[in-house]
N, C-alpha and C positions, 0 to 999 in steps of 0.2 A: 299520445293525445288522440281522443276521438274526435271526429267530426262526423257533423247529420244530425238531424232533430234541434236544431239552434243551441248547441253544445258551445260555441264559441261565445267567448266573454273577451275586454278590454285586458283581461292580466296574462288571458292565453294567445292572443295574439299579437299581445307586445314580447312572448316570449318566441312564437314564431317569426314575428321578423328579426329579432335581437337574437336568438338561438339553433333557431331551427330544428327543433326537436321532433324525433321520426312521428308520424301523424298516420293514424288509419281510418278506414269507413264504418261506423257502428253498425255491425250488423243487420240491428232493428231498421236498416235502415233501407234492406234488399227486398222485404214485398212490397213497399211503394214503390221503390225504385222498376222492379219489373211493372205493376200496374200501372204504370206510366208507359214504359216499353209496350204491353201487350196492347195499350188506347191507340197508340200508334201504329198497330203494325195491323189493327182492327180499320182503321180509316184506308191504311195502304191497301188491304184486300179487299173494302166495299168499292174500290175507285171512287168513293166520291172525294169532291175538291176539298181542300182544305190548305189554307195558306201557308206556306213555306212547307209542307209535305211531299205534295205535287203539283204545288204551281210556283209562278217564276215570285221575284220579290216585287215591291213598290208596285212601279206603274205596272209592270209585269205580273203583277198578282194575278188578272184573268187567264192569263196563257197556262194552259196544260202540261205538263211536261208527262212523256211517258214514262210508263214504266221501269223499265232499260236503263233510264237515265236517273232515276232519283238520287242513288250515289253519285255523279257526277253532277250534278246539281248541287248536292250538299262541300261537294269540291269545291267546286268555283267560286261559290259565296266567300269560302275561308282565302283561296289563293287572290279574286278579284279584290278583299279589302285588306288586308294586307301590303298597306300601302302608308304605315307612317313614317312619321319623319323624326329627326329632334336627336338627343341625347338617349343611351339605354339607359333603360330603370336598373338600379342596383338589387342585388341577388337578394335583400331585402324585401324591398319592393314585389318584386316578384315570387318570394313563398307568399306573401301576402297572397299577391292574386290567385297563386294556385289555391289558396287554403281556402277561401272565400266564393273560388268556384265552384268546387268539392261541395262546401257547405249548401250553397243554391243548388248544386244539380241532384243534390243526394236525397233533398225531397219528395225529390219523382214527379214534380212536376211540369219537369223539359220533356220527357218523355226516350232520356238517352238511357243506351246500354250500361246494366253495372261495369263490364269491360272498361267504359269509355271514363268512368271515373278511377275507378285502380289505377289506370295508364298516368291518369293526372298523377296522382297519389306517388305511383313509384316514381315519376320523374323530380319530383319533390326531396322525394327520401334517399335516391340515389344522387343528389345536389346537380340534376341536370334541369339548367335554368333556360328556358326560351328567352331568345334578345328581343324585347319587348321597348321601341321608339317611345320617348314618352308624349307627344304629339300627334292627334286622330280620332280623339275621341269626339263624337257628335252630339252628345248628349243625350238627350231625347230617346234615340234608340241605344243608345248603350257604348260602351266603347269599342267599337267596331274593331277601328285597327288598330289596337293595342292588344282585344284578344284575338286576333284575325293572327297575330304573330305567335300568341301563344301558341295557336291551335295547330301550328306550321311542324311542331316541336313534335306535337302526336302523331302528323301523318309522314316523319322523318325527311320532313322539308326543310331548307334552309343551315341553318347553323343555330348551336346552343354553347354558352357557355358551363364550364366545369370547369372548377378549382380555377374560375379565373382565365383561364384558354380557350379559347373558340376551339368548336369540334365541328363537323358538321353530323346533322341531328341524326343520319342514316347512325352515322359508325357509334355516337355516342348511346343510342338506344340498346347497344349490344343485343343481349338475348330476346330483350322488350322486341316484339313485335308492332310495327308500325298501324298504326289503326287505319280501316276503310270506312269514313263513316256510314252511317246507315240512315234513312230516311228521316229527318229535322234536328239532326246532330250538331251539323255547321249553325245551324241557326240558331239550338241551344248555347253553342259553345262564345257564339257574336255576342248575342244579347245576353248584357247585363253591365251593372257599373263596380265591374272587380278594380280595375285599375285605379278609376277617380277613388272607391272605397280603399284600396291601399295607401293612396298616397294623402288622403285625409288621415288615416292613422298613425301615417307616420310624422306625418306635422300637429298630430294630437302627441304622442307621443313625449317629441321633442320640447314641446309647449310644457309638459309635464315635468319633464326633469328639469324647464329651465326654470320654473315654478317652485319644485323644491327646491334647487340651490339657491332662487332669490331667498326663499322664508328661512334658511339655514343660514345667508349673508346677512339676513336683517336680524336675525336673532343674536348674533355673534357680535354685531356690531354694538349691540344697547351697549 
């Protein structure tokens, strides 16, 4: 199945959460995707400011951050929200979220590396699932720390589940190369409402089949 270009429908991603069938990036989907990267990396060489690029976040928007530091900047965002709480979402759940961020970021309008979405992509297809709280999301800006946990998964932080076993995310990445982000990566990867949208569909979903089986018990019944 491809993703990018709003490819995703209601029957393909009841099949991803229900299946999980291997998922790639439509090609068409790589000169936006760089166009987006190159708007970026145009702002990082004019020095001029621009929010969550080279300056801090919120109240910290005015403050500069150097050069030096923009990766580590885009660190901290991911490791400082990374702080939910609650039950993990089932491995469900979670293709969900990855498929849904894929789909948002393969636009080219975050402005991330095509790397940074492959990486999504093979953790996906290789069933290596980030343990993702399901409590933290803020709404407003997005669910922070639900994908602040995903995002732990790509820079081989923390632990993921596989086949059901916790691994911790270094060893389960194998040959995957752990990502460093690059200048507004973290803040692509925070913002958005993948989680709240997975777990909407999965109580669509549900609602669906219990829907069929009522009109199938009330038929049966005349």
């Amino acid at each position: 199945m491809k993703l990018g270009h709003s490819r995703l429908t209601l029957a393909g991603l009841r099949k991803i959460a229900r299946e999980g069938p291997p998922l790639e990036l439509d090609p068409a989907c790589l000169p936006g995707l760089r166009a987006g990267l190159a708007a970026v990396e145009r702002i990082v060489a004019s020095g001029k400011a621009a929010y969550g690029i080279n300056t801090g976040f919120g109240r910290l928007s005015q403050t500069r951050i150097p050069a030096a530091e923009l990766e580590q900047l885009q660190t901290n965002i991911v490791l400082s929200h990374a702080a939910g709480t609650g039950p993990l979402l089932d491995d469900a759940a979670v293709r969900l979220t990855i498929a849904l961020k894929v789909e948002s970021l393969a636009r080219g309008y975050s402005g991330v590396r095509p790397q940074l979405v492959e990486l999504l992509l093979a953790l996906y297809n290789r069933g290596i699932y980030p343990l993702i709280p399901a409590k933290g999301s803020v709404g407003a800006s997005g669910d922070l720390a639900p994908l602040a946990h995903l995002s732990l998964a790509l820079l081989g932080i923390g632990q993921v589940r596989v086949a059901g076993k916790l691994l911790p995310a270094q060893e389960a990445l194998g040959d995957l190369k752990p990502l460093r982000l690059a200048p507004k990566e973290g803040l692509a990867l925070l913002n958005g409402t993948q989680v709240s949208t997975a777990l909407a569909l999965i109580g669509l979903f549900a609602a669906e089949d219990v829907f069929a089986a009522a009109v199938a018990a009330g038929a049966l019944s005349v």
